[in-house]
PANU-169494 format. One record per residue (C-alpha): z, x, y; residue in three letters. Coordinates in steps of 0.001 Angstrom, whole numbers, padded with zeros to 6 digits, always signed. Each point is the difference from the previous one (the first is absolute). Layout:
residues N
ZXYAla
...
This chain:
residues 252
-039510-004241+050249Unk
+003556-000159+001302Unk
+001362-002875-001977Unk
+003555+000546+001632Unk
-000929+000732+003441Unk
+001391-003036+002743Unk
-001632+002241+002997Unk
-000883-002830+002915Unk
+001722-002430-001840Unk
+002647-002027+001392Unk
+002925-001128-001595Unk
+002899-002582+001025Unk
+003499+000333-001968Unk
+002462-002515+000184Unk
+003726+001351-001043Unk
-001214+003146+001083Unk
+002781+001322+001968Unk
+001974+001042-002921Unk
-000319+000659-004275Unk
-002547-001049-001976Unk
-001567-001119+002956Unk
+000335+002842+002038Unk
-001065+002412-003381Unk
-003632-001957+000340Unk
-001061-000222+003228Unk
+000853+004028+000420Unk
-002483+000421-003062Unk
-002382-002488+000992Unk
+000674+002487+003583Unk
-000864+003423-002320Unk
-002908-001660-001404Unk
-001779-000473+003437Unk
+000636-003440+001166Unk
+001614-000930+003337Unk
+003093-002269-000741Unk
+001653-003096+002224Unk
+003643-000426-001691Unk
+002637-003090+000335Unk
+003542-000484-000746Unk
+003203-001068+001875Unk
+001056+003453+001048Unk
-001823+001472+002751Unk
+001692+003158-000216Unk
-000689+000572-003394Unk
-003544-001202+000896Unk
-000249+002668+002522Unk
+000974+002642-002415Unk
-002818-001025-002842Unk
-002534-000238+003013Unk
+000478+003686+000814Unk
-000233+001388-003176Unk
-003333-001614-000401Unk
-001107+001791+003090Unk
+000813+002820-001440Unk
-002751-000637-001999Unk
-002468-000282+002430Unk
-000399-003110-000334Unk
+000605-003168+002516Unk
+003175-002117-000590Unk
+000880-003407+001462Unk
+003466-001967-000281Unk
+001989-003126+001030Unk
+003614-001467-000706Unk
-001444-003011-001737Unk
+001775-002564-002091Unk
-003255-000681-002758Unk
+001254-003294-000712Unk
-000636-001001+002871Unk
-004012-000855+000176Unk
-000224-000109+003926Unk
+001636+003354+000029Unk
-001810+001908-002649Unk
-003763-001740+001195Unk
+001271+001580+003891Unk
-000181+003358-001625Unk
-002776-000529-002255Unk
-001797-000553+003029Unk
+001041+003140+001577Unk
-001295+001540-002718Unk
-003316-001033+000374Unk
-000072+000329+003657Unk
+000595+004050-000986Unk
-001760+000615-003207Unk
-002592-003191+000014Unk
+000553-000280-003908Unk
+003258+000246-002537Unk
-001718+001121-003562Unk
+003353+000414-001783Unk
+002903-002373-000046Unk
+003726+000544-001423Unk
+001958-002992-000563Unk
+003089+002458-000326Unk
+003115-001939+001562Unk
+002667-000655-002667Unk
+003657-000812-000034Unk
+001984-001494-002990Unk
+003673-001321-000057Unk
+002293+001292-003000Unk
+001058-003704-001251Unk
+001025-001802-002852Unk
-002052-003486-000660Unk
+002538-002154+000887Unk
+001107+001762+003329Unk
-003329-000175+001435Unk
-000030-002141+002852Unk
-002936-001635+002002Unk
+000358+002530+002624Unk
-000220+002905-002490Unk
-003025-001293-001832Unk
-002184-000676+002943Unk
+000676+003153+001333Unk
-001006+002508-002783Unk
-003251-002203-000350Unk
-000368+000020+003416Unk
-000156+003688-000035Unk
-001878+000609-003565Unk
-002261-003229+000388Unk
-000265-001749+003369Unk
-000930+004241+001367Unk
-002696+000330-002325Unk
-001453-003547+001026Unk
-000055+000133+003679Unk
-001185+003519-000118Unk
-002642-000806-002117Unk
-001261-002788+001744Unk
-000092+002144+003180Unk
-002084+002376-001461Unk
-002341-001354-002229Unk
-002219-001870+002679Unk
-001011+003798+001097Unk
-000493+001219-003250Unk
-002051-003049-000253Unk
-002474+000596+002786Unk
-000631+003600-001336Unk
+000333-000965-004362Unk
+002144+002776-000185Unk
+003844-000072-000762Unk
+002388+002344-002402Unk
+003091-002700+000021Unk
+003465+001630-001956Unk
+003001-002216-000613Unk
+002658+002088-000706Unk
+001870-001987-004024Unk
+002430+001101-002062Unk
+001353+000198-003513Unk
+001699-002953+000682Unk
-003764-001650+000348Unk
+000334+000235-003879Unk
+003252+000439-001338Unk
+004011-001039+001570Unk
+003101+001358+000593Unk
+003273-001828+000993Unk
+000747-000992+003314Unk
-003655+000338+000894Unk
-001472-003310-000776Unk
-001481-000371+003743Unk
-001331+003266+000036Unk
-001881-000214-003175Unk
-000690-003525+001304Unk
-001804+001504+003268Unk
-001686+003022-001838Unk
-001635-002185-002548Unk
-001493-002098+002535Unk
-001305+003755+001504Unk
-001591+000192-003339Unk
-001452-003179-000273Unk
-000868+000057+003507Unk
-001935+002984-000137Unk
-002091-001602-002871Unk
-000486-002737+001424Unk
-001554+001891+003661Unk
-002194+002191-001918Unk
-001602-002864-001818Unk
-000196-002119+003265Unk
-001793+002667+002248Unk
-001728+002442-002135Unk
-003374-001921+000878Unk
+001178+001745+003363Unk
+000588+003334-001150Unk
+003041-000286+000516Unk
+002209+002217-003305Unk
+003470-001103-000502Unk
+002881+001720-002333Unk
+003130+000577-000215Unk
+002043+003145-000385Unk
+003710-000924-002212Unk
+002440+002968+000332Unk
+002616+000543-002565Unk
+003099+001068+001283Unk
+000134+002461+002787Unk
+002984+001138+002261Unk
-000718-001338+003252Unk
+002175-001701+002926Unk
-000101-003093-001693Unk
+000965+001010-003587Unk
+002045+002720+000994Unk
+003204-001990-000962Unk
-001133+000057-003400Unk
-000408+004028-000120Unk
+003596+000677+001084Unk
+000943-001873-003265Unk
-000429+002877-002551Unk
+000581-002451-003482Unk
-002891-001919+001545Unk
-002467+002951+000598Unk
+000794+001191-003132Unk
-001225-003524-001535Unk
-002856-000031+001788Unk
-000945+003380-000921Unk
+000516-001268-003704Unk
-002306-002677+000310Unk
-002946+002766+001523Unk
-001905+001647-002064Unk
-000380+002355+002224Unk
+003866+000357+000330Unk
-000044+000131+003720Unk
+000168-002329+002806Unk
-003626+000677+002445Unk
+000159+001583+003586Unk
-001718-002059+002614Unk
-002558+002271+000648Unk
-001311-000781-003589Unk
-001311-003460+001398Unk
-002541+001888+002188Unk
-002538+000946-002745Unk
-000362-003326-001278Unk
+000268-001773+004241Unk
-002924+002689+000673Unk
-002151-001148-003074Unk
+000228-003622+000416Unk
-001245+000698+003995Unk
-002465+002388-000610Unk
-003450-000611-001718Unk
+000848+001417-002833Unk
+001385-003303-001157Unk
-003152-002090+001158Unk
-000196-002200-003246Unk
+003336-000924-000269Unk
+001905-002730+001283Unk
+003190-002607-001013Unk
+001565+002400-001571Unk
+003634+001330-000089Unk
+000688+003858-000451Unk
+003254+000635-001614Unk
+001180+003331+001107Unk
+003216-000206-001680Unk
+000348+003423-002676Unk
-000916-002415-002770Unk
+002521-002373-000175Unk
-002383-002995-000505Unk
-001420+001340-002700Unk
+003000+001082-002017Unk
């Protein structure tokens, strides 16, 4: 039994184009599934898609703006016009804005959840109806440390990636009568484009790598174990959970 294999599976990643996104739907890729990807940036977009060819596999991609539902529901049916089914989804679109409480403005607040929360939702609600009809579904929300713990100037980030976590508990409880398996994947810190302000700060990498028990930041490619386990049927009785993949720092 090949508990890891995705071969004739078909996967959708949102935030795909780029990091932690990117990182999973190339594994999901190496694993056997064909992958659709989404993001802002169609030349990044173009750049994932061929690498997953490379594979062997087929690879499908739009320019779309998830927070928009008409938008993401277009390609969603696309999707299904190509591969008749979507097993896997990745709720991996994620931005965050570097603020102090009292600077946050309106505009700033809707626009991280918009990204973190409002994706996930009218993503998910394009999808599920298919996964419906066949009472299959491997659903990942991509969390965060932040879904448990805080840092300054990140109070609407941690506000959007607990509502990941919670929403992720609350989907798996709602439409596992459908077969439908929901979790969540929360990465510790990793150098990608969006934290890579952080890295070029050498006092602050050396903090982080103080809090680590592993005394090391991760590399994004260390996501695609746990991406690959939560899609696959190896993880067939589990669901509503978060996977911290984070060197230990929760539990120190």
């Amino acid at each position: 039994m090949k508990l890891f294999d995705l071969s004739g599976k078909t996967a959708l990643v949102t935030g795909g184009g780029r990091g932690i996104g990117k990182s999973i739907a190339l594994a999901l890729a190496e694993a056997g599934a064909n992958v659709a990807i989404t993001s802002r940036t169609e030349s990044e977009l173009k750049e994932t898609a061929e690498t997953i060819t490379g594979f062997s596999r087929k690879a499908y991609y739009a320019a779309v703006d998830a927070r928009n539902p008409e938008d993401i529901k277009g390609f969603v049916q696309d999707i299904m016009k190509q591969e008749e089914k979507i097993d896997i989804l990745v709720n991996g679109a994620g931005s965050n804005k570097r603020l102090s409480f009292l600077e946050i403005t309106e505009e700033d607040w809707d626009f991280v959840m918009g990204v973190n929360l409002k994706t996930a939702l009218f993503t998910t609600q394009a999808v599920i109806p298919y996964m419906q009809q066949r009472k299959y579904g491997k659903i990942i929300n991509i969390a965060s440390l932040t879904s448990e713990i805080a840092f300054p100037n990140m109070s609407a980030y941690a506000a959007s990636k607990g509502g990941v976590s919670q929403l992720t508990k609350g989907l798996a409880v709602e439409f596992a009568d459908d077969g439908i398996l929901v979790n969540a994947i929360g990465p510790g810190y990793f150098k990608t484009e969006m934290t890579k302000v952080l890295f070029e700060d050498e006092k602050k990498v050396a903090w982080m790598n103080s809090r680590i028990p592993l005394k090391r930041t991760g590399e994004v490619e260390e996501l695609q174990g746990a991406a690959v386990y939560l899609a696959s049927r190896a993880s067939d009785y589990v669901t509503g959970q978060t996977i911290y993949v984070d060197g230990g720092w929760l539990s120190s």
